[in-house]
C-alpha positions as CSV (number, residue, x, y, z in Angstrom):
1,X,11.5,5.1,6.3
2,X,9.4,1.8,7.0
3,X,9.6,-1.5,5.2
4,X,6.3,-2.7,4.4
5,X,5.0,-4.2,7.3
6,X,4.5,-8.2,7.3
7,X,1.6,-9.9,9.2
8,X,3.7,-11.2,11.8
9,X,5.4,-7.9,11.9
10,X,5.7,-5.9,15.4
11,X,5.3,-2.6,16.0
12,X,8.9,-2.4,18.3
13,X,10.9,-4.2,15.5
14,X,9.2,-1.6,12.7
15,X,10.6,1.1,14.4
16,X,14.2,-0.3,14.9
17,X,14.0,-1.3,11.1
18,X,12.8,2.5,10.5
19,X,15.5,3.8,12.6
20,X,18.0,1.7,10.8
21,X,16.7,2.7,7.5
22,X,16.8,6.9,8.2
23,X,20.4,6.6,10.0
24,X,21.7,5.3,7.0
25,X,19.9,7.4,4.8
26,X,21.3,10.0,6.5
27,X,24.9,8.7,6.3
28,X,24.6,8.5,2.2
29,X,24.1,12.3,2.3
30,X,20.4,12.7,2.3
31,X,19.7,15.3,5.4
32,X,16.3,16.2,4.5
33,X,13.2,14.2,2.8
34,X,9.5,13.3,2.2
35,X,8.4,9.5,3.8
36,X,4.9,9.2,1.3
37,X,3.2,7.1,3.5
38,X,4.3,4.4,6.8
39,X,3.6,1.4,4.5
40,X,1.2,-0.1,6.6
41,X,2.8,1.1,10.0
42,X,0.4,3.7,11.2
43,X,1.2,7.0,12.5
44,X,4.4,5.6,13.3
45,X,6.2,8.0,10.6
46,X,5.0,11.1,13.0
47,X,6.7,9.9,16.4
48,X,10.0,9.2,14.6
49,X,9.8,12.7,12.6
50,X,9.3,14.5,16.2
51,X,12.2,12.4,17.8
52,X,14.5,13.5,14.9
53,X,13.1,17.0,15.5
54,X,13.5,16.9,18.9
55,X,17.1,16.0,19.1
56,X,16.4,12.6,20.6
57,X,17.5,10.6,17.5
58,X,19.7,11.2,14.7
59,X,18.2,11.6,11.2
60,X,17.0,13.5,8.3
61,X,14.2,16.2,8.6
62,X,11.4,14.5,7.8
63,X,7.7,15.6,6.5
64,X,5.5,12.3,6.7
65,X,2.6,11.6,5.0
66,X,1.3,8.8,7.3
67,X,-1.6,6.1,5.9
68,X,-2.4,7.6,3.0
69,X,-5.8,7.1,1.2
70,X,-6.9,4.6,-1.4
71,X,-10.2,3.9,-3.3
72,X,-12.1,1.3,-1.8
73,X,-14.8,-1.2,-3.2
74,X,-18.6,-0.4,-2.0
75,X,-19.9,-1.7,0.7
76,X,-16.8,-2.6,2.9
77,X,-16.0,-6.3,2.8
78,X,-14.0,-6.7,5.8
79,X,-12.9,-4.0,9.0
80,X,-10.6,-1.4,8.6
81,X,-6.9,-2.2,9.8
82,X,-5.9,0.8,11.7
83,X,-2.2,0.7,10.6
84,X,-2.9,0.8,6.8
85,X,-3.9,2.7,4.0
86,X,-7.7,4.7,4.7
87,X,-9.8,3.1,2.3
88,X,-12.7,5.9,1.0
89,X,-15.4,5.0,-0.9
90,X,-16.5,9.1,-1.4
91,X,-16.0,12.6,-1.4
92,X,-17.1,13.0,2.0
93,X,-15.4,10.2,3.1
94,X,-11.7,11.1,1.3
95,X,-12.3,14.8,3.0
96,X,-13.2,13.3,6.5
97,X,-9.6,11.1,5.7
98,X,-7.3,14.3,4.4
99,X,-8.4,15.9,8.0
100,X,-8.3,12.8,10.3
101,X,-4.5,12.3,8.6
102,X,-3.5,16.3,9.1
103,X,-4.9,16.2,12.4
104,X,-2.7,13.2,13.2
105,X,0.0,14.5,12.0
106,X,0.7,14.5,8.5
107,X,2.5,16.7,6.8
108,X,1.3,15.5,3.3
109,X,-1.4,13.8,1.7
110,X,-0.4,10.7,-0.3
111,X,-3.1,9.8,-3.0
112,X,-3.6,7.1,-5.7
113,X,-5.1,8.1,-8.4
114,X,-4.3,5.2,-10.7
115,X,-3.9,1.4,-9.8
116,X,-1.7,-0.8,-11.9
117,X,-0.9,-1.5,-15.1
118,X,-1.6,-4.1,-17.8
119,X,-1.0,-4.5,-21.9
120,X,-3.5,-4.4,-24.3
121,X,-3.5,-7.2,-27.0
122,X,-1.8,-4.4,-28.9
123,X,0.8,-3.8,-26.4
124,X,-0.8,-0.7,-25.5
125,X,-0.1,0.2,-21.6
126,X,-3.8,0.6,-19.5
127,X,-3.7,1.8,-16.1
128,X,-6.4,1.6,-13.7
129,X,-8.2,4.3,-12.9
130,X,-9.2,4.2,-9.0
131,X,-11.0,7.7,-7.4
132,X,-13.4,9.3,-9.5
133,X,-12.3,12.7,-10.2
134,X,-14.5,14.9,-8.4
135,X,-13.9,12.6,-5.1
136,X,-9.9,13.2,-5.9
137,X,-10.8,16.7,-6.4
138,X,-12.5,17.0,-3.0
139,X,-9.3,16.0,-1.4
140,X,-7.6,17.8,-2.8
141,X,-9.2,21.2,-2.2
142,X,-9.8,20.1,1.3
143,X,-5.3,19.3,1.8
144,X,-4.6,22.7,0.3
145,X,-7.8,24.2,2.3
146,X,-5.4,23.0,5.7
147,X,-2.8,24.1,4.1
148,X,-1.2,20.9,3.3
149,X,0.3,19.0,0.3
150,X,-0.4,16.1,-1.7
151,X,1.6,13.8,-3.6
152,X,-0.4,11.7,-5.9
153,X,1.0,8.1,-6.9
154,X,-0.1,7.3,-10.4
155,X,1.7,5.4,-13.2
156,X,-0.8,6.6,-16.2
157,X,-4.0,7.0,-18.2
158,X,-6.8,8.6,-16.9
159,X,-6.2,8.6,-13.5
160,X,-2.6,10.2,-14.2
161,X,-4.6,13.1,-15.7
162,X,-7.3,13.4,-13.3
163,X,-3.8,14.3,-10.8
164,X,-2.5,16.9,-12.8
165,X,-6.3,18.1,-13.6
166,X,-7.2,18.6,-9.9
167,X,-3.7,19.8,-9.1
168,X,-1.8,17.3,-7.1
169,X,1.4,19.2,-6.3
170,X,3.6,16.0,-6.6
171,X,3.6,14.0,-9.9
172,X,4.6,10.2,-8.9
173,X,6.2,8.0,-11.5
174,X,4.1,8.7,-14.4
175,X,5.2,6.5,-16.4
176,X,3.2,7.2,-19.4
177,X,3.1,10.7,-18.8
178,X,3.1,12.4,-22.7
179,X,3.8,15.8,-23.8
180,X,0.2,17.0,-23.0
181,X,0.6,16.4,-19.9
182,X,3.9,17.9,-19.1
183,X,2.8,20.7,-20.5
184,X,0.1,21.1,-18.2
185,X,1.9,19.9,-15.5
186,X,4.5,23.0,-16.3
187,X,1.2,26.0,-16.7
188,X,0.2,24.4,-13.0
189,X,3.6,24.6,-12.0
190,X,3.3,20.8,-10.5
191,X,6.6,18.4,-9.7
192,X,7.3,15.3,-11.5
193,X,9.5,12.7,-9.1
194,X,9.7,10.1,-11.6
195,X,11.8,7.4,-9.3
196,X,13.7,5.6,-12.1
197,X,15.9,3.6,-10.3
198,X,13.1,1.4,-8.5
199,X,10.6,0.9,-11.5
200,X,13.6,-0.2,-13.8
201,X,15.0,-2.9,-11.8
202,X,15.5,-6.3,-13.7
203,X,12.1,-7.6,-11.7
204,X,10.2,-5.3,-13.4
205,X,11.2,-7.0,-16.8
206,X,10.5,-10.5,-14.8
207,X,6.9,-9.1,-14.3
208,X,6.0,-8.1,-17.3
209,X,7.9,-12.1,-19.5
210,X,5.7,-13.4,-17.0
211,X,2.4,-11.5,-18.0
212,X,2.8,-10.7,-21.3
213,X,4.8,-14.1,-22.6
214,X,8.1,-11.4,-23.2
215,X,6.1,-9.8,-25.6
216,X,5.8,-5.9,-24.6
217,X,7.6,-4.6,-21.7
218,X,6.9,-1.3,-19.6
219,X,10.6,-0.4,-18.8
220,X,10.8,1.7,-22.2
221,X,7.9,3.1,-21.9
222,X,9.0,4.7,-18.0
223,X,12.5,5.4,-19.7
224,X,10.4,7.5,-22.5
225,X,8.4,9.0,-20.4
226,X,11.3,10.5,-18.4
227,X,13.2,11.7,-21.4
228,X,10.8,13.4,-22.9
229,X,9.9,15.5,-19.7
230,X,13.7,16.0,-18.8
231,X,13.9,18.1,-22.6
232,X,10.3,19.8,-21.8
233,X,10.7,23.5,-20.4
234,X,9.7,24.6,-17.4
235,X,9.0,20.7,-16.1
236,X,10.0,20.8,-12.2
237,X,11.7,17.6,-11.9
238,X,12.1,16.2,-8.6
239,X,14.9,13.9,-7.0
240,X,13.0,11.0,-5.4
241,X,13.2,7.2,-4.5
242,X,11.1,4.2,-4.2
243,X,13.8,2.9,-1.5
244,X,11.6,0.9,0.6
245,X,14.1,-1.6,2.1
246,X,13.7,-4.7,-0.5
247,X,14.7,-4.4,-3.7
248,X,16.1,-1.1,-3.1
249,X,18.3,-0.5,-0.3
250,X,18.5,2.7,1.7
251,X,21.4,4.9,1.7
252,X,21.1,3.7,-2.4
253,X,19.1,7.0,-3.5
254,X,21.7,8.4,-5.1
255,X,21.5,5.8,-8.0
256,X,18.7,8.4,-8.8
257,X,21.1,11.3,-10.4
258,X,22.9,8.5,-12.2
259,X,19.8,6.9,-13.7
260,X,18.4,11.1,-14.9
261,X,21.4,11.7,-16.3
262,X,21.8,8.7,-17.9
263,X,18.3,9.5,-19.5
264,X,19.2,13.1,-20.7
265,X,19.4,15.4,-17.8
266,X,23.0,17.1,-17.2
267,X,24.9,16.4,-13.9
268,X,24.2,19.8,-12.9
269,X,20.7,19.9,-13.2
270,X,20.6,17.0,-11.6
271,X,22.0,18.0,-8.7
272,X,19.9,21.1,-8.3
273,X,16.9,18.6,-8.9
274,X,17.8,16.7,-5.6
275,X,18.7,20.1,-3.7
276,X,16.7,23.3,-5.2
277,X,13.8,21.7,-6.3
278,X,13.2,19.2,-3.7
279,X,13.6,21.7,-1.5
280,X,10.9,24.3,-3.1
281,X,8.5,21.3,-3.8
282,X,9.0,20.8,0.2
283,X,7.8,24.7,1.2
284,X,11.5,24.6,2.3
285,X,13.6,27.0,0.0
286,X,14.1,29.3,2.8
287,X,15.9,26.9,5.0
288,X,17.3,24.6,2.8
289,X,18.2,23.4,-0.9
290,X,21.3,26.0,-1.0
291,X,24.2,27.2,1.0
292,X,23.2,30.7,1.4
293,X,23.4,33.0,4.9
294,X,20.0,31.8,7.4
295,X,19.8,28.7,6.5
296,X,20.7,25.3,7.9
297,X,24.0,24.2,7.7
298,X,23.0,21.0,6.2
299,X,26.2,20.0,3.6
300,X,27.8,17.1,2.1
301,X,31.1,17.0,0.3
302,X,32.7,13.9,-1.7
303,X,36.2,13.3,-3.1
304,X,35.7,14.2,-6.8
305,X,34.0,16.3,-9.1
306,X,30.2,15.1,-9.6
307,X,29.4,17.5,-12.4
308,X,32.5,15.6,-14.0
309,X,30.9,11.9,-13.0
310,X,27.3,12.2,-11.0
311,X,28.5,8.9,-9.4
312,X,30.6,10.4,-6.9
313,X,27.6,11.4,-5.0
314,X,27.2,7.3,-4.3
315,X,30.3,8.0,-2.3
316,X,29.9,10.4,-0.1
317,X,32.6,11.3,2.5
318,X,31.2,13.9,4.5
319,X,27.7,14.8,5.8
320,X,26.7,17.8,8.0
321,X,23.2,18.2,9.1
322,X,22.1,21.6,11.0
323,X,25.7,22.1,12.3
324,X,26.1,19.2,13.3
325,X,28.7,16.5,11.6
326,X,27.4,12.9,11.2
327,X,30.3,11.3,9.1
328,X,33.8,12.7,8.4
329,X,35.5,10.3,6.1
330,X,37.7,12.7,4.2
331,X,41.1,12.4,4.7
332,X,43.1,15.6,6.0
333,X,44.9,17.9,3.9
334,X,42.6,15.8,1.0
């Protein structure tokens, strides 16, 4: 729900930015989701979930993930900002930050296991590998120990295995995920969220002329990647977004059924991807994800046929959320 905070960012115009952002998440049909982590505002992600709860502001049902935790170098070379990411530097220390963060608040754990990404003089893709695994284990355990999730950020290599070796429930991006590791990912029953739509944006090609002289670029290896777990059996694909404000504007996410299909995945699937699965990778299949009797009357209708053309659901006319309507464009007798 936040942008990434700036340094001359406050923490009043953060939250009215935040606001902004879930109200119109909201609006483009999106009632319930995952925030994986405040992006460098705090626990701020935990007030706005409860106000949402609460009745005291309009927008989805949220589970937050707060800081999140990242690998840090040894010894510390300047103080810990408050606001960002834990930085760790071991086992005891990621453990000490998975309860700190639950006991704030945090619904999830958000992990990265694997730093960026670079080509080899042979255009090979390498990926940084951050946590050892036995400290990523450790955290691990100690989320599910509390009874809480963790979605683990990773675009490859080793570190993309170490996840799906220690069990992270949530695959993110991947984007050199191969068949091995789907496979395993399906026998641990673990979610892939590949977010397409933000990793294959035209900067992403301006990264890579600019590092690599327009040699080798990483978009079709993601595009790959994505494919080839789409056709694998038993893969639990999820529906996710890096919509973070920038380059990718909330109340967008849709774009993401358009870019799976567009990759392999049929319009139906899709949809049940973004509903069903999101929903049961959530711990919320009994209240949401379906239209069944018992749960909450969270709907959204749009004008045509999205199994005929998975754009309509960029055009949504009609959102209901617990009951309650938030936006009735449909036109009566339509």
């Amino acid at each position: 729900m936040f942008n990434t905070r700036g340094p001359k960012a406050t923490t009043e115009a953060a939250m009215l930015i935040a606001i902004q952002n879930l109200q119109a998440d909201l609006r483009a049909g999106v009632t319930a989701a995952r925030d994986m982590t405040s992006h460098g505002n705090g626990y701020g992600d935990v007030a706005i979930r409860d106000a949402i709860n609460e009745g005291r502001i309009d927008g989805p049902r949220f589970q937050v993930s707060t800081l999140g935790i990242v690998w840090g170098a040894s010894p510390a070379t300047a103080p810990a900002d408050p606001l960002a990411s834990t930085v760790i530097r071991s086992a005891d220390e990621g453990r000490a930050a998975v309860q700190d963060q639950i006991g704030h608040g945090a619904d999830w754990i958000k992990l990265y296991p694997a730093g960026n990404y670079s080509f080899a003089a042979t255009g090979e893709p390498q990926y940084v590998v951050t946590y050892p695994l036995p400290v990523l284990q450790a955290m691990i355990d100690e989320a599910h120990r509390l009874g809480k999730k963790t979605g683990c950020h990773v675009y490859g290599g080793e570190g993309e295995r170490n996840a799906i070796v220690a069990g992270c429930d949530t695959i993110e991006h991947a984007w050199g995920l191969t068949q091995e590791q789907a496979n395993m990912m399906v026998a641990k029953r673990l979610y892939f969220d590949p977010t397409l739509v933000r990793y294959t944006e035209p900067y992403m090609d301006d990264n890579d002329r600019k590092n690599t002289g327009g040699r080798f670029r990483i978009i079709p290896i993601i595009e790959k990647a994505v494919s080839m777990a789409i056709a694998t059996p038993g893969l639990k694909i999820m529906v996710g977004s890096g919509v973070d404000g920038s380059t990718f504007v909330h109340g967008t996410q849709a774009l993401e059924f358009e870019s799976l299909v567009r990759r392999g995945m049929s319009p139906a699937r899709a949809i049940q991807s973004g509903t069903i699965v999101n929903a049961e990778a959530m711990g919320w299949r009994d209240q949401i994800g379906s239209v069944e009797k018992g749960k909450y009357a969270d709907l959204v209708a749009v004008s045509g046929d999205p199994i005929a053309d998975i754009t309509e659901l960029q055009r949504v006319k009609f959102v209901m959320k617990g009951g309650k309507i938030v936006k009735n464009e449909l036109q009566t007798g339509k």
